[in-house]
C-alpha positions in Angstrom: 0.0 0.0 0.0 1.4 3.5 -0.7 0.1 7.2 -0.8 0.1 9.6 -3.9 2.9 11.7 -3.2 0.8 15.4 -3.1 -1.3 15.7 -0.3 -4.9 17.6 -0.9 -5.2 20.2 1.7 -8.7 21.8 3.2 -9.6 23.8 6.1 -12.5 23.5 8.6 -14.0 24.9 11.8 -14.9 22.4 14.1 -16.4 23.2 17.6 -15.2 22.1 20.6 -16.9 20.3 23.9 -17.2 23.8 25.3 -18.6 25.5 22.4 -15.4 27.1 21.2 -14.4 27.3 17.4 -10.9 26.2 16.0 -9.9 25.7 12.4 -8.0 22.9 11.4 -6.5 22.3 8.2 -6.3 19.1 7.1 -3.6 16.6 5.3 -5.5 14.5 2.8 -3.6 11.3 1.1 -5.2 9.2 -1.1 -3.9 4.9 -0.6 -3.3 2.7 -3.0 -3.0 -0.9 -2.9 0.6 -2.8 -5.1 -1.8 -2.7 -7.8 -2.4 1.4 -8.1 -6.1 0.6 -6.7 -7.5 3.5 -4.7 -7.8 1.5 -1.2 -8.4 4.3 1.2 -7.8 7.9 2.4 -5.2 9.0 5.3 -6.0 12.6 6.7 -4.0 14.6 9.4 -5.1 17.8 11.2 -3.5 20.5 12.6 -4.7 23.6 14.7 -3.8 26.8 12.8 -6.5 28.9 14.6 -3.9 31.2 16.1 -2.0 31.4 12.5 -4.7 32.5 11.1 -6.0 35.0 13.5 -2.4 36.2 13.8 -2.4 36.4 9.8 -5.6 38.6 9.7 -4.6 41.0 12.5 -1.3 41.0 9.9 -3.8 41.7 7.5 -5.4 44.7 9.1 -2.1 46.3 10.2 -0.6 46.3 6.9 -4.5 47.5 5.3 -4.0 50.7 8.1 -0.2 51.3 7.2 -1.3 51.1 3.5 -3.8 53.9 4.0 -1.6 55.9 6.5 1.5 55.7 4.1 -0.7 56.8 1.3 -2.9 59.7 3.0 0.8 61.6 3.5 2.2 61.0 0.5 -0.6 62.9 -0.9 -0.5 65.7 1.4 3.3 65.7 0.7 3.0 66.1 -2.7 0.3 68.5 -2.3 3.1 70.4 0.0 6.0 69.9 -3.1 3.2 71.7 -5.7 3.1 74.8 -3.1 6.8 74.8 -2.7 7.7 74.7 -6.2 5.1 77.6 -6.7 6.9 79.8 -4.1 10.6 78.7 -5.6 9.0 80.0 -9.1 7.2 83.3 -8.0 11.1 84.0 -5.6 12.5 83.5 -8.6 10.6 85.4 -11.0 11.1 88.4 -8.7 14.6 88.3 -8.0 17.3 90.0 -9.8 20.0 88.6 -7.8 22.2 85.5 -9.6 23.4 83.9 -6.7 19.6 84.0 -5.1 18.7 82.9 -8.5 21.3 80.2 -8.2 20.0 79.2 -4.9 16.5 78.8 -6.1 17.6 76.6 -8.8 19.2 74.6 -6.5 15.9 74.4 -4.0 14.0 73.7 -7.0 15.7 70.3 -8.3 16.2 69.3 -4.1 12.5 68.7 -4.4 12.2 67.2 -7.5 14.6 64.9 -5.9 12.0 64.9 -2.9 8.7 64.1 -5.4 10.4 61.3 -7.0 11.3 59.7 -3.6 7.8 59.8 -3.0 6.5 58.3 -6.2 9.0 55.9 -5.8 7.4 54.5 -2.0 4.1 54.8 -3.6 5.3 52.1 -6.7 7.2 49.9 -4.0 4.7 49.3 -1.6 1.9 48.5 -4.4 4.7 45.5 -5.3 3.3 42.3 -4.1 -0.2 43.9 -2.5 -2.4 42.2 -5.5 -1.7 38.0 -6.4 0.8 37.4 -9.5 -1.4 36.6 -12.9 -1.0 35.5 -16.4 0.0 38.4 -18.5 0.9 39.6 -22.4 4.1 41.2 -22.9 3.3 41.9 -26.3 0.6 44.1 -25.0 2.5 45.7 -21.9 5.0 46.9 -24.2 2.9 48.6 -26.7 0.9 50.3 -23.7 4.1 51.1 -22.3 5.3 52.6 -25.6 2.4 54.9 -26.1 2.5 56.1 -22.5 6.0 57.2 -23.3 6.5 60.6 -25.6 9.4 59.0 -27.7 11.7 61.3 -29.7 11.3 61.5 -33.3 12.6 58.4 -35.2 12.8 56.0 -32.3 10.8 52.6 -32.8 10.2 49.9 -30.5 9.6 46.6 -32.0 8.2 43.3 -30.8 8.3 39.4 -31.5 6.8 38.4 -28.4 3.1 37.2 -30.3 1.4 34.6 -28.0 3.8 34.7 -25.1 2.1 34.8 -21.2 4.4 35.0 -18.2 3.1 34.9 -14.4 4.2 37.8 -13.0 3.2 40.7 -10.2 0.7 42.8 -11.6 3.2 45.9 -11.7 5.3 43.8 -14.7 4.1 47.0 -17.1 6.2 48.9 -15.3 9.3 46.4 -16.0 8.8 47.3 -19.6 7.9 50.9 -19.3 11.0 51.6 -17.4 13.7 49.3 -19.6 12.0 51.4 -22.9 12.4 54.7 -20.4 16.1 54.2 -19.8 17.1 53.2 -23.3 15.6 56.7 -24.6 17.1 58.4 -21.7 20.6 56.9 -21.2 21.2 55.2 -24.3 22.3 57.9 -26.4 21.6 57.9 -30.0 18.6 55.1 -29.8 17.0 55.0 -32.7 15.7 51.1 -32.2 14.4 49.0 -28.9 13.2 45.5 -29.5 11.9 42.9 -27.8 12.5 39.3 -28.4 12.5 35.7 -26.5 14.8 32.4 -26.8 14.7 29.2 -25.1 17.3 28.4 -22.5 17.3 24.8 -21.3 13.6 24.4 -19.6 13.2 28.2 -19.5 12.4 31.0 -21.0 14.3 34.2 -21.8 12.7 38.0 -23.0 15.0 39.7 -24.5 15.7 43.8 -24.8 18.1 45.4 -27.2 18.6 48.7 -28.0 21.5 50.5 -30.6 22.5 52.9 -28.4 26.0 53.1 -26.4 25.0 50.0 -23.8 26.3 50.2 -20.3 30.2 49.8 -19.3 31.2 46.8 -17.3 31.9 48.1 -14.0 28.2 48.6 -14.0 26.2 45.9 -15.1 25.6 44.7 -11.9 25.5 48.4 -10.0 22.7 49.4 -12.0 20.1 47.2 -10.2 20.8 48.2 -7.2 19.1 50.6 -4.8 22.4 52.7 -4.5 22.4 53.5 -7.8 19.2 56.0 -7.3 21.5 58.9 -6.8 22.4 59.0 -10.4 19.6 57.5 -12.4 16.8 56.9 -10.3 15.0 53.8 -8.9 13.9 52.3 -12.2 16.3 49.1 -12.8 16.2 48.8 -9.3 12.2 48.6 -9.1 12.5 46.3 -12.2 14.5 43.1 -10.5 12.0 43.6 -7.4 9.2 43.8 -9.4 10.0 40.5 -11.4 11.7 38.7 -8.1 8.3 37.7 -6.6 7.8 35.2 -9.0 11.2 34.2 -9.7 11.7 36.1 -12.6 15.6 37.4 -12.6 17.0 39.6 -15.2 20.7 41.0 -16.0 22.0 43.3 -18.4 24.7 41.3 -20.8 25.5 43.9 -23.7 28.7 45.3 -24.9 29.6 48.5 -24.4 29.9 50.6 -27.3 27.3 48.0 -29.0 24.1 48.8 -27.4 22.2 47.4 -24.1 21.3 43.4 -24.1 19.0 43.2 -21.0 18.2 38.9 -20.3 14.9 38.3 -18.6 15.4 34.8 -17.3 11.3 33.4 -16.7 11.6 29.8 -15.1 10.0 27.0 -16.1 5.7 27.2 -15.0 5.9 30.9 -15.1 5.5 31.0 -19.1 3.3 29.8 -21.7 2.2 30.1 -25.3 -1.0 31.3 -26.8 -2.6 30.2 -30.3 -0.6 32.0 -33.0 3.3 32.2 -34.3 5.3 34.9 -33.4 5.5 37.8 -35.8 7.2 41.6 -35.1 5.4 44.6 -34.3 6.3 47.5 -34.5 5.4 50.8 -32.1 6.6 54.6 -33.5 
């Protein structure tokens, strides 16, 4: 006799002798006898009544810190569009350079501020809704016409039919990888989007024509201490694609262009009716 080898598990209330409630969850194996005949069932409980109330109390905390985090960020940025106002009408009225110069100075201190704020407000939305199936065929053309793109740049696609399992922020993967080409690429003039297979998984490829990113910094550029220079994006991206196992690394040669590898394991991909054909976003 032996038991499949994935236990079915289900949760109950049960009440007790004294009228109390408890939920168990249960361990259900299905027996089989030497000739693969179902023979029997073998179940296991186990009291998770405290895990659960401790997880919705969890629950609750994180619903009020959600709220709390995201009633100041408004009144914050609310704060930044009175500030600017007053560095602009200073400004306006001053004759003096180094005031002038000062001002200036005030004025990109809290652009610095705003985006710090944006950037908690995208961080803490990571993870807060359950991963899905999504299109990146169709993430990168919203992404695309979301973005003003200078004259002549194109953004192409051969990702027809392709799903990945991902958070439901993934857009912004896309969005920012398109954003940073245009911005730190140089000369872009092309940034396309294409897949290979690599052993059981599956890999999304983005290339761009544009100078590509030295050595010394492949690895920085993910980072959170890399902010100071170029903002949170890359660094949002590998968070944003880490909950479901989704790892990506930049492999280009300098001088050549960017080559950034989305790695997508096994189970976190599949294919839709239809072959893959490019498209093509101006």
């Amino acid at each position: 006799m032996r038991g499949d080898t994935e236990p079915v598990y289900a949760r109950t209330s049960v009440l007790t002798a004294d009228g109390g409630e408890r939920i168990i969850q249960w361990h259900n194996t299905v027996l089989r006898d030497g000739d693969g005949a179902v023979c029997g069932t073998l179940s296991s409980g186990e009291d998770i009544t405290e895990w659960q109330y401790a997880e919705a109390a969890l629950g609750r905390a994180n619903a009020k810190l959600n709220l709390l985090s995201a009633i100041t960020r408004h009144d914050i940025l609310n704060q930044i569009t009175v500030a600017r106002a007053y560095i602009d009408f200073a400004a306006e009225g001053s004759g003096d350079l180094g005031i002038r110069d000062y001002l200036d100075r005030a004025r990109v201190a809290v652009g610095e501020i705003q985006k710090q704020i944006e950037f908690s407000r995208d961080y803490q939305d990571m993870g807060m809704m359950a991963p899905a199936w999504q299109r990146p065929e169709d993430l990168i053309r919203e992404s695309a016409s979301e973005l003003i793109l200078p004259v002549g740049v194109r953004v192409l696609t051969n990702l027809e039919g392709l799903e990945v399992y991902a958070d439901p922020m993934v857009q912004k993967v896309f969005y920012n990888l398109i954003d940073n080409a245009v911005r730190h690429g140089g000369a872009v003039t092309e940034v396309w989007f294409s897949w290979m297979r690599s052993g059981q998984n599956l890999v999304i490829i983005c290339e761009d024509d544009g100078i590509g990113i030295p050595d010394s910094e492949k690895a920085a550029i993910f980072r959170a201490t890399y902010k100071r220079r170029h903002g949170h994006g890359l660094f949002l991206v590998a968070e944003i694609l880490g909950i479901t196992g989704i790892s990506i690394q930049e492999t280009g040669v300098f001088g050549e262009g960017a080559r950034f590898e989305i790695t997508v394991p096994n189970g976190a991909y599949r294919f839709g009716d239809g072959d893959a054909k490019p498209q093509v976003t101006e």
